[in-house]
C-alpha positions as CSV (number, residue, x, y, z in Angstrom):
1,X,17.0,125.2,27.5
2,X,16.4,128.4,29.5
3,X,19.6,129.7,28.0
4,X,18.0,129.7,24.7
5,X,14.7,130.7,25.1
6,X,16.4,133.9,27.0
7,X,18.3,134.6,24.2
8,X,14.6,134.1,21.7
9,X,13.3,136.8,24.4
10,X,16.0,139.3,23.8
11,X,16.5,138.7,20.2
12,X,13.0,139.8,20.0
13,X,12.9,143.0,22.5
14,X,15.6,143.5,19.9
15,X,14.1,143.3,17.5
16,X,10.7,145.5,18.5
17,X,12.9,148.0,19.4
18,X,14.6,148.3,16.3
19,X,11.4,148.4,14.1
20,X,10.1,151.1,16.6
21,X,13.4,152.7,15.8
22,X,12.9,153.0,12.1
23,X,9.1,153.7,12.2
24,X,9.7,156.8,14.3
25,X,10.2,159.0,10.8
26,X,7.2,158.0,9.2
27,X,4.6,160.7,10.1
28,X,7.1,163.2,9.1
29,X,6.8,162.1,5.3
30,X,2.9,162.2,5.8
31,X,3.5,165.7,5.5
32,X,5.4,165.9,2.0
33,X,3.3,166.2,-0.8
34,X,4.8,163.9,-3.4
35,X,2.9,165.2,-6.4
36,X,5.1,168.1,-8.4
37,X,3.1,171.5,-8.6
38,X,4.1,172.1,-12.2
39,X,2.8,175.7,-13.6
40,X,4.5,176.4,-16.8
41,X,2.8,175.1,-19.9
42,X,4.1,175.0,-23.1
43,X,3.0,175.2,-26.6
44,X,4.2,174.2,-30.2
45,X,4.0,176.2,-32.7
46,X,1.9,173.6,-35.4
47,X,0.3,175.9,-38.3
48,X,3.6,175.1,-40.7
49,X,3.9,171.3,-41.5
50,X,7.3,170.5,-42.0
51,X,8.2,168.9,-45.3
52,X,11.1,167.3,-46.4
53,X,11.9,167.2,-50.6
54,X,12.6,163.2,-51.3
55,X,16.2,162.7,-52.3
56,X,16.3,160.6,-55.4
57,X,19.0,158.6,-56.3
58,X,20.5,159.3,-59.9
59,X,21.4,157.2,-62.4
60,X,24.9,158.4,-62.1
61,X,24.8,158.6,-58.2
62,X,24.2,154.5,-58.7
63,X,27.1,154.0,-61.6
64,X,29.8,155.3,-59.1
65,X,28.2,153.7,-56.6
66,X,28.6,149.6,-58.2
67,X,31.7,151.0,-59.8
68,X,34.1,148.7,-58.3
69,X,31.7,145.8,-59.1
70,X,32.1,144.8,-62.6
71,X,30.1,141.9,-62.8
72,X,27.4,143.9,-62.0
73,X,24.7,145.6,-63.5
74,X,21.9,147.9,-61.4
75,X,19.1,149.9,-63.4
76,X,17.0,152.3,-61.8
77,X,13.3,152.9,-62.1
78,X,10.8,155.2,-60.0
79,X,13.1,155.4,-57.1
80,X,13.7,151.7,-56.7
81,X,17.0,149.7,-57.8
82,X,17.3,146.6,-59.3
83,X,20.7,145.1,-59.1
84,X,21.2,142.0,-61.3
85,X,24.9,140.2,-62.7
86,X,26.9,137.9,-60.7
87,X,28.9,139.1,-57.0
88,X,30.9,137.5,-54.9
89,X,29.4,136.3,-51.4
90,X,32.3,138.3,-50.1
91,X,32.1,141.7,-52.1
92,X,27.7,141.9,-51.7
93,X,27.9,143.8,-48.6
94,X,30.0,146.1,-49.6
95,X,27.4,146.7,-52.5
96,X,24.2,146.8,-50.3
97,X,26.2,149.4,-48.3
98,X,27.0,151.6,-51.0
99,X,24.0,151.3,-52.7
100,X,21.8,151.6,-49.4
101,X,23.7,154.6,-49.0
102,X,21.5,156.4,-51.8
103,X,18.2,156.0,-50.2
104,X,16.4,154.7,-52.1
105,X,12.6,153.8,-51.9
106,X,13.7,149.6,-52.3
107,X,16.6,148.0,-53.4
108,X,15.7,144.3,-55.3
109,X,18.7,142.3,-55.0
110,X,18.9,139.9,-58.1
111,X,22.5,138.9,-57.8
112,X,23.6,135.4,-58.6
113,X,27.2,134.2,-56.5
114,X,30.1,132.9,-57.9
């Protein structure tokens, strides 16, 4: 019984000495600001809006573009395509890819599968 509560007493003058150990840095980083003293300020340039021309998609942009899809037919109208005809389940992402490919403002998919 006395051996262990020596060993408690030891374990904690261990202990204490340990955290008085790793305490003893602390008023050193009192003295280190830790905000940045940033100077430089920068501007941008906004008086010029950048614009970018829309790319439409042409009609012959789309024909080589379902080319390799015969069974189907895509028409194109403002900017948006409407594919229609009948695809394979296997062959419509290849379409969606080359037609996404375009641009354009919405593609309406009105395929029917084998």
């Amino acid at each position: 019984m006395t051996l262990r509560i020596l060993k408690g007493t030891l374990l904690l003058i261990l202990s204490a000495g340990l955290l008085d150990l790793s305490c003893k840095g602390r008023e050193k980083d009192k003295d280190i600001d830790a905000t940045p003293n940033i100077d430089t300020v920068s501007t941008v340039d906004t008086s010029a809006p950048v614009t970018t021309a829309p790319e439409t998609v042409t009609e012959a942009q789309l024909r080589d573009a379902t080319k390799d899809f015969p069974g189907v037919t895509a028409t194109l109208n403002n900017g948006e395509v409407t594919l229609t005809g009948i695809i394979s389940r296997d062959d419509l992402p290849r379409l969606m890819q080359s037609v996404q490919a375009l641009n354009p403002k919405k593609v309406n998919n009105n395929l029917t599968f084998k």
